[in-house]
C-alpha positions in Angstrom: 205.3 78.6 133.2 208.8 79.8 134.1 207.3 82.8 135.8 205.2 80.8 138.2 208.3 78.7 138.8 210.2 81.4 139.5 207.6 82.6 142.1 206.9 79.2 143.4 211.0 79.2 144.2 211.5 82.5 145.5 208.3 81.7 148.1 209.8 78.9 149.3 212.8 79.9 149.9 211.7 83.5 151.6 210.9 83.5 155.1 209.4 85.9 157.8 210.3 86.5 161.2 208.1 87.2 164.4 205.0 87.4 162.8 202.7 84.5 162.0 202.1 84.8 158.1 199.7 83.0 156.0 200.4 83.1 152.2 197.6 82.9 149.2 197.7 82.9 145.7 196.0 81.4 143.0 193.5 82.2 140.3 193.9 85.7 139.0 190.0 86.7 139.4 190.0 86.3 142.8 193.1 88.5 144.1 191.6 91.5 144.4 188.5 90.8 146.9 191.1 88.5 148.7 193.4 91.2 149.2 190.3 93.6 150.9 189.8 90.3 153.2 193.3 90.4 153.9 193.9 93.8 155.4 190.1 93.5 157.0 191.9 90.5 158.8 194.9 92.1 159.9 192.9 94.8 161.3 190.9 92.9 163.7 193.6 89.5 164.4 196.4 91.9 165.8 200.0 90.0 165.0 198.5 88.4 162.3 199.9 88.4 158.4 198.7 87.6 155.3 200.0 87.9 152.3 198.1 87.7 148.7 200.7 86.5 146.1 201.0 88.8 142.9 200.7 88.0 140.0 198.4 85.1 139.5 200.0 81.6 139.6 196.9 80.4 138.7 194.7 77.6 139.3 196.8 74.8 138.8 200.0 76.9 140.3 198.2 78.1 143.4 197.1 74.2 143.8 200.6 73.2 143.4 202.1 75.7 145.3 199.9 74.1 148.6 200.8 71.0 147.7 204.2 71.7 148.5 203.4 73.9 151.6 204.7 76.9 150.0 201.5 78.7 150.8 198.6 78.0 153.0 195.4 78.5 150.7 195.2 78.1 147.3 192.4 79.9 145.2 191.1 78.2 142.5 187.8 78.0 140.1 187.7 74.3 140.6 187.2 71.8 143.5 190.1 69.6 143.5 190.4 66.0 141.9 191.1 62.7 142.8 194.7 62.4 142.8 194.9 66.1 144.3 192.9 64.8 147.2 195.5 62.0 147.4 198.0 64.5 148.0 195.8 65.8 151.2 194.1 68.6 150.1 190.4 69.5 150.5 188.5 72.6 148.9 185.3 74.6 149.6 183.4 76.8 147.7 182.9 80.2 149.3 181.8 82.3 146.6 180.7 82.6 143.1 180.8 85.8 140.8 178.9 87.0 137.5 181.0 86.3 134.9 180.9 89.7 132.4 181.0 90.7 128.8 183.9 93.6 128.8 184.8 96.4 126.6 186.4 99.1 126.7 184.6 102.2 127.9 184.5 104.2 124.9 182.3 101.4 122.9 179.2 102.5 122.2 177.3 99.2 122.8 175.3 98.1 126.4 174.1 94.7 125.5 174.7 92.2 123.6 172.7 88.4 122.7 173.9 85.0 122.8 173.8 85.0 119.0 175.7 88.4 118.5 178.3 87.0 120.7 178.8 83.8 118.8 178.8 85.7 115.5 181.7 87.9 116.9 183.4 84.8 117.4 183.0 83.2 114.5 184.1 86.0 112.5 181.0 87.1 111.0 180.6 90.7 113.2 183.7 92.8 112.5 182.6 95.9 113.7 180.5 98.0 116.7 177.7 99.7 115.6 179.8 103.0 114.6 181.9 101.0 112.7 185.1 100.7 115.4 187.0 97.1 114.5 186.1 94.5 117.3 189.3 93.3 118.5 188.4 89.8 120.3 190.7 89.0 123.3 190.7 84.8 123.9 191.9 83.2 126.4 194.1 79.8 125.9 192.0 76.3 125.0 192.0 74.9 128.2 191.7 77.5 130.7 188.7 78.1 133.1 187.3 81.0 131.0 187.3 78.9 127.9 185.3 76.3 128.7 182.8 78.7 130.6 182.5 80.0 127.3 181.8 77.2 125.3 179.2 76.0 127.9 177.2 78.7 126.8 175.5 76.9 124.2 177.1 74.2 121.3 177.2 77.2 119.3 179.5 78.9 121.4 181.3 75.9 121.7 181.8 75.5 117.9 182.5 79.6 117.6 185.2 79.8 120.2 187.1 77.0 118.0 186.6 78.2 115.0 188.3 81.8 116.6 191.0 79.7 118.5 192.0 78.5 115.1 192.2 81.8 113.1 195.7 82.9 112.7 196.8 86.4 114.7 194.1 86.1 117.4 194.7 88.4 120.6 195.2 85.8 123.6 195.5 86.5 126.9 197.2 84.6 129.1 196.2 85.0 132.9 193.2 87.6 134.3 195.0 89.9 134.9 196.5 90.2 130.9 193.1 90.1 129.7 191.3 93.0 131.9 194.6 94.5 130.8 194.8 93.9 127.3 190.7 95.0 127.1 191.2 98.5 128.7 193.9 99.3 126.4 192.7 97.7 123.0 190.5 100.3 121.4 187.4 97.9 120.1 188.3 95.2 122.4 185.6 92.8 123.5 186.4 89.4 126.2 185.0 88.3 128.8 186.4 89.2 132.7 184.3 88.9 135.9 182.5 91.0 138.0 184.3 90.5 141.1 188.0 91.7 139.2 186.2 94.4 138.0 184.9 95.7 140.9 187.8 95.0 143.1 190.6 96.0 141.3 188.5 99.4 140.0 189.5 98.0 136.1 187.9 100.8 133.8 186.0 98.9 131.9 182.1 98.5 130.8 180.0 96.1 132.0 177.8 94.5 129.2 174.1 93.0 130.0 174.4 89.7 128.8 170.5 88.7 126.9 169.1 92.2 128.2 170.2 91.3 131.8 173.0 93.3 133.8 175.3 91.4 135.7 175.1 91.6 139.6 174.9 89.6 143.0 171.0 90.6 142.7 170.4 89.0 139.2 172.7 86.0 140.1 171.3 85.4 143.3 167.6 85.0 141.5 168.9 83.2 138.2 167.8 86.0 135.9 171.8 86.2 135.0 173.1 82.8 133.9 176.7 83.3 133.9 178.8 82.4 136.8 183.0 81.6 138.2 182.8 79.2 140.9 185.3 80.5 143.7 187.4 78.1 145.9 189.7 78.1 148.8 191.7 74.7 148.4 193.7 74.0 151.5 195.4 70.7 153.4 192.7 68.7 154.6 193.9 69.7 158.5 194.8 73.4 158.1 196.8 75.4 160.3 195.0 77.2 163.2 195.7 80.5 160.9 193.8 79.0 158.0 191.3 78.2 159.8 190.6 81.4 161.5 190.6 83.2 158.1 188.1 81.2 156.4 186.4 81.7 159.5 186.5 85.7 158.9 185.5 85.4 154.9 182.6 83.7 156.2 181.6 86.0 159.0 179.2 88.9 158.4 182.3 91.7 158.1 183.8 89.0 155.1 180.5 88.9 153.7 180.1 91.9 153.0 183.4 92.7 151.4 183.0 89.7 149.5 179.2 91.6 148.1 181.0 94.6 148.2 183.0 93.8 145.6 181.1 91.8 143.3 180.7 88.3 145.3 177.5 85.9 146.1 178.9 84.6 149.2 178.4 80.6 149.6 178.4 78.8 152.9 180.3 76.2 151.4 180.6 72.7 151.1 183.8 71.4 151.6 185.1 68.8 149.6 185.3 65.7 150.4 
């Protein structure tokens, strides 16, 4: 919390000259692809800026951080709520990404089932197959990841307690710790998203998830259940910048970096 109020203070107080810069930040998954639309942008809106904010503030920070006109668009995993509304924003959905089973590389496992993952959780699989220690990276109670977890099924739900509640528990605390904290833990095991992956070129393996791989082929068709909604939250009348940059994310040349990089693209409704 001090970190993103740090940030949050240092962007309003910092200031550009004689360029037109629009600033995002926001949820941690998304800052890689964004960062590929950015310089795509650049490229083709001479005398343009934009700026990707590192590291993650975070839904809830990236949605604050608009709300005070310290950046332009926020990214978040959720549309915004009532009272946020009241403060005159408006969101849209523009993409949604496979959200992954992770590893390291070196673990000798390609799959895993819905009730091998909630026995990992619960405590009652200790090991991979060649009898490596699974080291289970959570994520806090209440974040984003969390309760996509839990919706997996009520045993999920009732697993991911039962390991939130077990003393000396890895946690991660934003994306960006947790792809981090997977590529360096030997038997480490969490869940991360296709899109970071991808985008940020995280060595990590990608597990099929009840015999299906993750992609924007098995996602588009609903073979692969798993999903992270991704939002653009901005003020309900956006500057001319903002606008001309969600334009580009949803022309054909930010489609395709958003598929390039582990994105199924979404027209988008915006909300409200």
């Amino acid at each position: 919390m001090l970190l993103c109020t740090f940030i949050l203070i240092f962007l309003l107080h910092s200031t550009v000259l004689a360029e037109e810069v629009l600033k995002i930040g926001g949820t941690g998954t998304a800052l890689g692809s964004m960062q590929l639309l950015a310089k795509a942008f650049e490229k083709s809106h001479p005398g343009m800026k934009v700026r990707v904010i590192l590291p993650s503030l975070g839904t809830s920070g990236g949605i604050k951080a608009i709300s005070k006109d310290i950046i332009g668009i926020a990214l978040s995993t959720r549309l915004v709520k009532d009272d946020e509304q009241n403060l005159g924003l408006s969101s849209m959905e523009y993409a949604k990404t496979p959200f992954i089973l992770a590893t390291p590389k070196a673990v000798n496992i390609s799959s895993l089932s819905s009730d091998e993952i909630v026995k990992i959780y619960r405590g009652e699989t200790v090991a991979w197959p060649n009898g490596e220690r699974i080291r289970l990276i959570l994520r806090p109670a209440t974040d984003t990841d969390t309760l996509l977890i839990k919706k997996i099924s009520p045993e999920m739900s009732n697993a991911v307690d039962r390991a939130l509640s077990r003393q000396g528990m890895l946690i991660a605390i934003t994306d960006q710790d947790c792809a981090d904290m997977i590529e360096k833990t030997p038997g480490g095991f969490s869940f991360s998203t296709l899109t970071q992956v991808l985008s940020e070129k995280r060595q990590l393996k990608i597990i099929s998830f009840n015999g299906v791989t993750p992609s924007i082929k098995t996602l588009a068709d609903g073979s692969y259940p798993l999903s992270k909604s991704l939002i653009m939250v901005t003020k309900k009348e956006p500057s001319s910048l903002v606008r001309k940059f969600i334009d580009f994310v949803r022309s054909k040349e930010g489609v395709e970096i958003l598929e390039e990089t582990g994105n199924l693209s979404i027209l988008g409704k915006t909300n409200p």
